[in-house]
C-alpha positions, 0 to 999 in steps of 0.5 A: 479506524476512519480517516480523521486519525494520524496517516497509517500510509502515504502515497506519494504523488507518482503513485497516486497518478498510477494508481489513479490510471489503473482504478479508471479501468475498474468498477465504481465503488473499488479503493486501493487496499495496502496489505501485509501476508505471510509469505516471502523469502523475509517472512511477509510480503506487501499487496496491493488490490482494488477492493472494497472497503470492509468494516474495521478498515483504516480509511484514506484519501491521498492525492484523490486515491480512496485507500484502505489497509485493514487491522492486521496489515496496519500494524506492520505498515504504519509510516510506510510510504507508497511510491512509483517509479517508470522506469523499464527497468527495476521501476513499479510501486516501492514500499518504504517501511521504516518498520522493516528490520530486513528485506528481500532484495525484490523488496517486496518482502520483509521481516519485523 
């Protein structure tokens, strides 16, 4: 998948600025890697690394963040959108995903 297709993902500008933040602290070259794994209470959980990008994977640019989700997690992540929030409490990075048919209450999980 290259970049030219449809937008698997989005960021939302709040994530991208935290994103942006924490990727000047890593080594030249790393993108935000969006991922989906077995695990947690609803089945699968969301991650999100900096990594390098891999062949096969979906690749993006949002609001100046390389982005890359690989062909396994794009199928359960395509329409989510990636948003930050400060604050101390309950705040960090949400994933709306309108393919989630049930999810943990940490919402970090979900089922399809």
């Amino acid at each position: 998948m290259t970049a030219t297709e449809t937008r698997l993902v989005e960021l939302t500008a709040a994530a991208a600025s935290e994103v942006k933040n924490l990727l000047a602290k890593e080594p030249p070259g790393r993108h935000l890697r969006l991922y989906v794994e077995k695990g947690g209470c609803s089945g699968l959980q969301y991650g999100l690394v900096f990594d390098e990008r891999r062949e096969g994977d979906w690749v993006a640019e949002m609001h100046g963040v390389p982005v890359v989700v690989d062909a396994f997690s794009a199928q359960f992540l395509r329409g989510t959108v990636v948003d930050f929030d400060d604050r101390l409490s309950g705040g960090g990075f949400r994933m709306r995903n309108p393919n989630a048919r049930q999810a943990c209450g940490c919402g970090q999980s979900f089922g399809v």
